[in-house]
C-alpha positions as protocol buffer text, in pm:
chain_id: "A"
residue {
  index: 1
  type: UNK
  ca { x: -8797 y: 4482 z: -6747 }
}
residue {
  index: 2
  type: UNK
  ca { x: -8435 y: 4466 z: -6570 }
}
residue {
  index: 3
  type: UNK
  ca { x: -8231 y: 4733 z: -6593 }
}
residue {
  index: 4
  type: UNK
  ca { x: -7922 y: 4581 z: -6729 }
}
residue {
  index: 5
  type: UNK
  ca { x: -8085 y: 4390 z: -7019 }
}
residue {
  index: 6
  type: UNK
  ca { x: -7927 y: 4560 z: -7397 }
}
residue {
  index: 7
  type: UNK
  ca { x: -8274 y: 4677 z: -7494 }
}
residue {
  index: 8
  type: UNK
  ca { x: -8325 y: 4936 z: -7224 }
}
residue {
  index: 9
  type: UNK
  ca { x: -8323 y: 5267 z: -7319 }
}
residue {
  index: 10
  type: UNK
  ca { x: -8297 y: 5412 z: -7009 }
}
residue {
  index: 11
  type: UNK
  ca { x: -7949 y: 5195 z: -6914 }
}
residue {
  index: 12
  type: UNK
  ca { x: -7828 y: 5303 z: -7249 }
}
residue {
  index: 13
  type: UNK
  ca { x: -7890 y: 5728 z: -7122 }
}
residue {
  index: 14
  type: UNK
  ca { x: -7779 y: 5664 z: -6796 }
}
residue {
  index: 15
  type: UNK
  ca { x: -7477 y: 5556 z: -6946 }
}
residue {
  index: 16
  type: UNK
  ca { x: -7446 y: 5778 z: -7176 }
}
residue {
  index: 17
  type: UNK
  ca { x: -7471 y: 6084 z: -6905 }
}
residue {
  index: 18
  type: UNK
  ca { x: -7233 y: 5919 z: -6667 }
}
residue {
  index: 19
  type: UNK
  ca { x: -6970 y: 5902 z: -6931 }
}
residue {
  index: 20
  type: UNK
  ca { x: -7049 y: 6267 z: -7028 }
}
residue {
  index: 21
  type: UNK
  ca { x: -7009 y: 6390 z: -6642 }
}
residue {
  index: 22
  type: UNK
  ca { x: -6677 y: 6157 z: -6593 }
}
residue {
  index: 23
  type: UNK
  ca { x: -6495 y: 6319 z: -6952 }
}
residue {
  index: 24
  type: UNK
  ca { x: -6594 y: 6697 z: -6879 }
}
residue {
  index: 25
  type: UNK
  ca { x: -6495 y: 6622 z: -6463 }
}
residue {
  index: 26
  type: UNK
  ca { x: -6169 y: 6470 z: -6587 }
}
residue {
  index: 27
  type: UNK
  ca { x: -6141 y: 6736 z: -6875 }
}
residue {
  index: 28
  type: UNK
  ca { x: -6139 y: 7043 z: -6672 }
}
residue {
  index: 29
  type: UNK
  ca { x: -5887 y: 6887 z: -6411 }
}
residue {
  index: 30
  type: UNK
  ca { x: -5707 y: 6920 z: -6664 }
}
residue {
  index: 31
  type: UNK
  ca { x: -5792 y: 7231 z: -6817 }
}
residue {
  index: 32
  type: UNK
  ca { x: -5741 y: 7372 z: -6466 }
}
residue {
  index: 33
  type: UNK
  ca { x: -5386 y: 7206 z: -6368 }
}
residue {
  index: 34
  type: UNK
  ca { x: -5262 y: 7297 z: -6710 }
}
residue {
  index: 35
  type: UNK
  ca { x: -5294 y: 7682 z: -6688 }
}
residue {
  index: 36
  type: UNK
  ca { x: -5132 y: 7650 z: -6372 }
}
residue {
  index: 37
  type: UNK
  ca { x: -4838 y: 7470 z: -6408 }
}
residue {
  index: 38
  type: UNK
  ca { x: -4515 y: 7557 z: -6390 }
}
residue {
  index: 39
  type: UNK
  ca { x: -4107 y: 7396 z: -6348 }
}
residue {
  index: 40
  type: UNK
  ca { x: -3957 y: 7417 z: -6008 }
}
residue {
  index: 41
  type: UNK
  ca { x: -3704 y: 7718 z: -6044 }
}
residue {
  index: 42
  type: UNK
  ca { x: -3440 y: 7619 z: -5849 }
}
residue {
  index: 43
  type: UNK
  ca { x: -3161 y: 7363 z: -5982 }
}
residue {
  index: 44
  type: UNK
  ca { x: -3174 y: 7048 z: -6007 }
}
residue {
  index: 45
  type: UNK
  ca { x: -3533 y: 7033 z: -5893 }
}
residue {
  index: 46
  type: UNK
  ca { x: -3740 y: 6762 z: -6062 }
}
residue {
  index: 47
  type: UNK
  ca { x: -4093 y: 6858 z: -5939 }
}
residue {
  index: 48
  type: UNK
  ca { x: -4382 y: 7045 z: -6148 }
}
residue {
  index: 49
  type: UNK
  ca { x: -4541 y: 7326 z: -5914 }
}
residue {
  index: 50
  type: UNK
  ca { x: -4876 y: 7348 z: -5970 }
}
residue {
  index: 51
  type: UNK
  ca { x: -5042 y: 7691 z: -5835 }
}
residue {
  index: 52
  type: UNK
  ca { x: -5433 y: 7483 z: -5808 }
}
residue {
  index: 53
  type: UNK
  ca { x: -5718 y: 7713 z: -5698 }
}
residue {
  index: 54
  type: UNK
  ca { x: -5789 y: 7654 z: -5350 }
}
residue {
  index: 55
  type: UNK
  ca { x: -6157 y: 7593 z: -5235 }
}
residue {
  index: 56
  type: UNK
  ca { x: -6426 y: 7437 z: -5369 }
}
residue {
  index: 57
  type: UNK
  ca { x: -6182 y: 7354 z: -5653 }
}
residue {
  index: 58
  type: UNK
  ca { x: -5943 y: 7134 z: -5470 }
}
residue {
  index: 59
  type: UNK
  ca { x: -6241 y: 6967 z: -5270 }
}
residue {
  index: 60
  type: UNK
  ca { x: -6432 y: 6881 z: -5593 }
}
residue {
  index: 61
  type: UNK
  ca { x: -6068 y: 6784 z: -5781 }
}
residue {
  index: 62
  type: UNK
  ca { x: -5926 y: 6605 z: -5469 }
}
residue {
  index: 63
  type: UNK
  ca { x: -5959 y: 6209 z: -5580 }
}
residue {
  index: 64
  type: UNK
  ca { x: -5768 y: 6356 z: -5897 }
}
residue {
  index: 65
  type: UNK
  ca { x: -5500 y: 6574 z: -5729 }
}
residue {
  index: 66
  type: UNK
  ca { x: -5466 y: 6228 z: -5526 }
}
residue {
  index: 67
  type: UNK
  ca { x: -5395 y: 5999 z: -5866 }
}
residue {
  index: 68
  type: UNK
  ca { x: -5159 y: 6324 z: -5992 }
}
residue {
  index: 69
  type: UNK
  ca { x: -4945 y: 6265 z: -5717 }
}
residue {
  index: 70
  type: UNK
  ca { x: -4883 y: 5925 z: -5710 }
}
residue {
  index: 71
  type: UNK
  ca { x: -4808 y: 5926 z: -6097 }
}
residue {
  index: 72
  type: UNK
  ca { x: -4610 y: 6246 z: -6149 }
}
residue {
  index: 73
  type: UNK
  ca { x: -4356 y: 6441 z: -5938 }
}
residue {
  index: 74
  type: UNK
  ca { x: -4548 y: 6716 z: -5909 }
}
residue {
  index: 75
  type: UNK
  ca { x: -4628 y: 6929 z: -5540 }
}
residue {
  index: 76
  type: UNK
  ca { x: -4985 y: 7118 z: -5541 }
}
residue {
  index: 77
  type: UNK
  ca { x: -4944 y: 7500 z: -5392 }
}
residue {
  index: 78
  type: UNK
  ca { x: -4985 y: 7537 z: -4982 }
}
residue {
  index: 79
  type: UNK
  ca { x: -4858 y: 7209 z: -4923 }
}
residue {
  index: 80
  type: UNK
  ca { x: -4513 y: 7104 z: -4726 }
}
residue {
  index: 81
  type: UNK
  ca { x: -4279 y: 6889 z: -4921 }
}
């Protein structure tokens, strides 16, 4: 029996757990980033300040931090401009 063939049940859980993992890893990114954002206070600043928890947070988050700053003007806490 391959592993890729439609009828395999065990494909079909493995898949089904991976997509789990990937929403609730991408899901409390979120949750965490959200509760800690906040507008630059200065004028006319255009970045989003984000206060992230430092470690283990930020080493378990980092491939997302990564995508958030190359899509949005936003600057992570503890980090130079």
């Amino acid at each position: 029996m391959r592993f890729f063939d439609e009828d395999n049940k065990r494909f079909q859980w493995t898949m089904s757990v991976l997509m789990i993992v990937t929403v609730l890893y991408v899901a409390g990114f979120y949750i965490v980033r959200s509760r800690n954002t906040h507008p630059c206070e200065s004028d006319g600043c255009y970045w989003e300040v984000v206060n992230f928890p430092e470690e283990p947070y930020r080493t378990i988050y980092y491939p997302l931090i990564g995508l958030d700053r190359q899509f949005t003007r936003v600057r992570y806490s503890g980090e130079e401009r």
